[in-house]
C-alpha positions in Angstrom: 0.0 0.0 0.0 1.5 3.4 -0.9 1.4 6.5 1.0 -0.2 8.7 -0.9 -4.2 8.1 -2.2 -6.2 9.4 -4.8 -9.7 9.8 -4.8 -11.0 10.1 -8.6 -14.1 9.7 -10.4 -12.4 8.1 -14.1 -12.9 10.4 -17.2 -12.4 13.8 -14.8 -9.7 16.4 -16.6 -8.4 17.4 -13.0 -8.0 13.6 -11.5 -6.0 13.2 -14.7 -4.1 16.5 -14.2 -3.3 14.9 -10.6 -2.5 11.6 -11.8 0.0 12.8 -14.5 2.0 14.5 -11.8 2.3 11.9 -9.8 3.4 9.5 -12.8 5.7 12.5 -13.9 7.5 12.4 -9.9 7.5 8.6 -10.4 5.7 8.2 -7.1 3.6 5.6 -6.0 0.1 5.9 -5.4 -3.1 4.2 -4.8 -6.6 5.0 -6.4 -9.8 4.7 -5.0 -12.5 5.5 -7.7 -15.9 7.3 -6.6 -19.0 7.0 -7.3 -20.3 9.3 -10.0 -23.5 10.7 -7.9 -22.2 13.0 -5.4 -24.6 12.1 -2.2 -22.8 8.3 -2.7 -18.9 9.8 -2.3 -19.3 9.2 1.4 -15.8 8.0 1.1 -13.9 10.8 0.0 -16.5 13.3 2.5 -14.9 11.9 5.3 -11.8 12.5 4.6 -12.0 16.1 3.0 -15.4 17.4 4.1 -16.3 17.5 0.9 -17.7 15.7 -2.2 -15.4 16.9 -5.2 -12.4 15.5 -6.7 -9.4 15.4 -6.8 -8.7 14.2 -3.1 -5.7 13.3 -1.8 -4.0 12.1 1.5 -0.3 11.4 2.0 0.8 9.3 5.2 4.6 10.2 4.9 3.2 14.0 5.3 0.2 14.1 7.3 -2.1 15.2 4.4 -5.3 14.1 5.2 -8.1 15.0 2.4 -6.4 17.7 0.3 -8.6 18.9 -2.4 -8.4 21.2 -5.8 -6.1 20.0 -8.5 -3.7 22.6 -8.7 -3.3 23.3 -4.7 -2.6 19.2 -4.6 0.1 19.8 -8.0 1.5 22.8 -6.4 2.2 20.2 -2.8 3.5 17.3 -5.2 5.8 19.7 -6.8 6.7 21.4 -3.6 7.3 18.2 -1.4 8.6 15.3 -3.8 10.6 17.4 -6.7 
């Protein structure tokens, strides 16, 4: 199991935004897929507070449920470049 987790629902622009980062840092990841209906992400709202995606967490950091794809690019960059 890797540190860091997506949450993603499959065909979104900004998961795949997300997800090419962490392929282009070479960094292992695990992806948990949400449902498409927002009241069924019960998952991914308790861990953000929230029903949108991209969510991540990281273990090694202490990220728990960071959302927005370009605040979670900007933290990849930051702490894995």
């Amino acid at each position: 199991m890797a540190d860091i987790t997506m949450y993603e629902l499959p065909g979104c622009p900004y998961c795949a935004k997300v997800r090419s980062k962490l392929d282009d840092l070479g960094l292992d990841y695990d992806i948990i897929e949400v449902p498409r209906s927002h009241s069924e992400r019960t998952q991914v709202e308790a861990v953000s507070g929230q029903t949108g995606v991209p969510v991540i967490t990281d273990e090694s950091t202490g990220v728990e449920g960071m959302p927005e794809s370009d605040d979670i690019v900007e933290y990849l960059e930051e702490t894995y470049r």
